[in-house]
N, C-alpha and C positions, 0 to 999 in steps of 0.2 A: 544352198537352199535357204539357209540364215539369212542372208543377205536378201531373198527374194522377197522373204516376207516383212524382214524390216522396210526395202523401200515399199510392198504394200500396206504397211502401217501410214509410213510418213503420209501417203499418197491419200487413204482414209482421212487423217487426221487433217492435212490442208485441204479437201473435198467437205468435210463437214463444218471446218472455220468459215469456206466461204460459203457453204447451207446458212450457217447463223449467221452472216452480215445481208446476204440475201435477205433472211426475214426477218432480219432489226430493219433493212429500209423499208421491206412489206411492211412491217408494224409501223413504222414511222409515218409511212403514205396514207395506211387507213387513219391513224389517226389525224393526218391533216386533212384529211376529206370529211370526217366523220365532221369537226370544226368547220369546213366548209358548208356541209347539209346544215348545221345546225347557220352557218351566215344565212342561208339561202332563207330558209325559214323567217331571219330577223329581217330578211328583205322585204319578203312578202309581207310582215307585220307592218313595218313600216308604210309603204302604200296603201295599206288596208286605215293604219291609222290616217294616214293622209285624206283618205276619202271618209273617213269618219268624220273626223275633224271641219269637211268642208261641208257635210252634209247637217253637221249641227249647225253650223252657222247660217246655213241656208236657212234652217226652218225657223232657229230662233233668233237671227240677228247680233246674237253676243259674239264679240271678240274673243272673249275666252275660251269660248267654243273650239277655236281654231288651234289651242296648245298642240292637241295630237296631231295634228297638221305639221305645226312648224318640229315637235319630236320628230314624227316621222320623214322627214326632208333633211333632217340633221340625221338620224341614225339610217335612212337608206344611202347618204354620201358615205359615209361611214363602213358600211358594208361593200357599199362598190368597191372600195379603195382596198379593205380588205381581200373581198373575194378578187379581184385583178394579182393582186401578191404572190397569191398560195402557188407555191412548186409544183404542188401536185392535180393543180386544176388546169396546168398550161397543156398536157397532152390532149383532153378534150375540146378544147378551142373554146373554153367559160368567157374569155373576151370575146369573142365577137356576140355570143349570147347574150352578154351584158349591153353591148351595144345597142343589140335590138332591144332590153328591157328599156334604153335609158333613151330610145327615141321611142318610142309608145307613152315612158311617163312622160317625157316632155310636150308630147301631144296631148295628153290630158290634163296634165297641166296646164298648156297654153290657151287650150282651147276650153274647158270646162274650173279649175280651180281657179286660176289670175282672174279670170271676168267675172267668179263670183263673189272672191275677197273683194276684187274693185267696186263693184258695185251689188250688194245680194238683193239688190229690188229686180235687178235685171232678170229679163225671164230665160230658162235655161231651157235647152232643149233634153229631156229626160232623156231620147232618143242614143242621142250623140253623147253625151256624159256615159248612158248605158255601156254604149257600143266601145266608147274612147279606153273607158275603165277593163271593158273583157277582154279589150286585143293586150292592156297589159298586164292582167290576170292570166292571160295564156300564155306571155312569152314568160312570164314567173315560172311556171307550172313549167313548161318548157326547160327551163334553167334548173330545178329541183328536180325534173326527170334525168337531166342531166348528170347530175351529181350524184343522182342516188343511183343510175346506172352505174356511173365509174366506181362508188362506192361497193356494190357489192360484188362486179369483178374484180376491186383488190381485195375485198373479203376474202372470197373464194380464192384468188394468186397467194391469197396468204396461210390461210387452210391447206394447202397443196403444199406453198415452199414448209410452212411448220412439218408437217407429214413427212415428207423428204426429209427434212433435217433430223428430224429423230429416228427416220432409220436410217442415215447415216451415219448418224451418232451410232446407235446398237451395233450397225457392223463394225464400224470402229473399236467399239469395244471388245465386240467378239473376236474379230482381226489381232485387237492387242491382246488380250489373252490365252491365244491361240500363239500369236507370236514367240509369248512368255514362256507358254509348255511347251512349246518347239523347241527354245534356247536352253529350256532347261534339262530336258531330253539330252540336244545332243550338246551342252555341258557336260552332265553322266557319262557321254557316249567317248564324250573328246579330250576329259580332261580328268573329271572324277574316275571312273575306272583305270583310266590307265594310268593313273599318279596310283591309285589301287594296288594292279599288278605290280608297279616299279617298286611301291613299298616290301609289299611280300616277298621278292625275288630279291630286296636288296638286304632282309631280315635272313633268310634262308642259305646268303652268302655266311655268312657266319658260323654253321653249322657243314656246309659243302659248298669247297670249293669250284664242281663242277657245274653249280649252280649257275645257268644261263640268262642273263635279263632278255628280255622280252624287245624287239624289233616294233618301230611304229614309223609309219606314215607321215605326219607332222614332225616335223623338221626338227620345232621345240622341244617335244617328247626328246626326240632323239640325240639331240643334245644334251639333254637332263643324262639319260641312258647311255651316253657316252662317256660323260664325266665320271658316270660309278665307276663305269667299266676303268678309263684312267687311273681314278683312284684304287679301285681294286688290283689294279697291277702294280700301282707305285707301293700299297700296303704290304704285295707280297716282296716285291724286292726288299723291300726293308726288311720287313718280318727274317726273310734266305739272311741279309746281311745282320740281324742279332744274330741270328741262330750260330752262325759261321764266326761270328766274334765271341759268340758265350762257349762254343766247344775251345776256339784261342783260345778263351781265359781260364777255360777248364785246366786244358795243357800247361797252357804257362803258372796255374799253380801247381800241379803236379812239378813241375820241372823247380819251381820256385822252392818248394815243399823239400824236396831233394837237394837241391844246392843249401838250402838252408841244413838239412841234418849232413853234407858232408862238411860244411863247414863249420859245423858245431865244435866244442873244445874236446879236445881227447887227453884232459890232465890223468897223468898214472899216478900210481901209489906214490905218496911222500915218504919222506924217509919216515921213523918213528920219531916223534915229538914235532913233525912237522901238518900243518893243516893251510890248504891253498881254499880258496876261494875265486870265483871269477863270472861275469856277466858281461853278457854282447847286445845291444840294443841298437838294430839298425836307424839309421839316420833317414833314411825314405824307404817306404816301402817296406817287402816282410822280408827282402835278402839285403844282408849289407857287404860293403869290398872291405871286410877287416876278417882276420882269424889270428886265433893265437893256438899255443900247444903248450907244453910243458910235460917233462918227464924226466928218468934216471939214466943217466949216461952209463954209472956202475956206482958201487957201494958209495962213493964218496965225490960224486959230482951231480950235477943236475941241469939240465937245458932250460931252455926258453926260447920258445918260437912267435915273433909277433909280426904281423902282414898287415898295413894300409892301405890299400889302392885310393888312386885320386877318381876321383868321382861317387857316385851313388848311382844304388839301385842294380837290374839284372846285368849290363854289361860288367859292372866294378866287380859283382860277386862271382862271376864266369872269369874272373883273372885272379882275384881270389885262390878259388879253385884253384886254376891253375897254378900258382905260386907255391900254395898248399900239396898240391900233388908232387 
């Protein structure tokens, strides 16, 4: 079940990466459109200036009149070349629109501007200059309808994908925290408690030894639970093998303790004016393979008994003994 919801985390979190690239390119789009409305506008300015410019010079003759003219035919190339560019105005088909604005100005131009720069005594037909000017005042208006249509269907595509993305951001978080309490549940469940019981049950050996550890499911667990158990039996054997060498060495001083006092010295009475003295210090150990004796044979003789065995320790003092006996 771990597992389930980790790949529904994974699955959330690369669901809402591509929510947020989705709407960095929506934001990217509107703002190249919003740039595009804002060209469209300096379109229309420019022709507007164009006819401004032709129309002072009509009435007054001056050349200079005409600056916003020659501005405007500079900044509408300018914008054409622009608006043709933009990535985000090729789905609307803005070139061929522009096509139509750029033969309407060239019809007005050809027909009403050139012949009045060339000549401004020449009489114009108001008419036709009128008419020339609104067919490309309408295909402008045309063009900014256009733009500002695709304009706020990516508004609105971007309003939509933003929305979407933060609620998939929210469930993703909710998802991962949900995850988190899940894991950490059955953490408790899987690993905390039962390392728990293994502790208590492996404290309570101490105290009884019929003390049972605990059976799990997970293999790991069981492994852990099986090494106690190991060592809880290698502990006892060892523990049975002191026990069974400390009663040996019980015995063996008992036995030790004894060969030592039978091999103690049994000097008798000296004669009078005599005083014997004597010390036995084994060589390893608390028994050693030597003894000696001394005594009165009768009024006027005396013995001496002395025994080395080769070796040291309890075999030397058990022949001892025996020599002695």
């Amino acid at each position: 079940m771990g597992c389930v919801f980790v790949a529904l985390v994974v699955f959330a979190v690369g669901l809402a990466a591509l929510m947020v690239r989705a709407w960095d390119r929506a934001v990217d789009r509107r703002g190249e459109l919003r740039v595009a409305a804002a060209e469209v506008a300096d379109l229309r300015l420019a022709y507007s200036d164009q006819e401004t410019g032709v129309r002072g010079y009509l009435l007054g003759g001056d050349p200079s009149f005409l600056q916003p003219y020659y501005s405007g035919v500079e900044l509408a190339e300018t914008m054409d070349r622009r608006l043709r560019a933009h990535a985000a105005t090729q789905e609307i088909d803005i070139g061929s629109q522009l096509d139509r604005v750029d033969r309407a100005a060239e019809r007005w131009t050809d027909g009403v501007a050139q012949p009045v720069i060339g000549d401004p005594s020449r009489a114009t037909d108001e008419d036709v200059a009128r008419t020339r000017f609104e067919a490309l005042r309408a295909e402008l208006v045309e063009l900014d309808s256009m733009v500002a249509r695709e304009l706020d269907r990516v508004m609105e595509r971007t309003d939509d994908v933003k929305r979407n993305t933060f609620a998939v951001l929210i469930a993703s978080a909710v998802a991962a925290f949900a995850a988190i309490a899940l894991i950490t549940v059955l953490f408790r469940r899987w690993i905390t408690q039962p390392l728990a019981e293994i502790g208590e049950s492996a404290r309570a050996l101490s105290s009884d030894e019929t003390q049972k550890l605990p059976d799990f499911e997970s293999a790991e667990l069981q492994e852990v639970v099986d090494a106690i158990r190991t060592l809880q039996d290698s502990l006892a054997r060892e523990r049975d093998r002191a026990v069974t060498a400390y009663r040996a060495l019980e015995q063996s001083a008992v036995l030790a303790v004894h060969v030592r006092s039978e091999l103690a010295d049994e000097i008798g009475d000296p004669p009078p004016g005599w005083a014997v003295g004597s010390a036995l210090v084994p060589a390893d150990g608390v028994v050693a393979g030597d003894c000696f004796d001394m005594g009165l044979l009768d009024q006027h003789h005396l013995y001496v008994v002395m025994v080395d065995v080769t070796g040291h320790g309890p075999g030397a003092a058990l022949d001892a003994l025996k020599s002695k006996s």
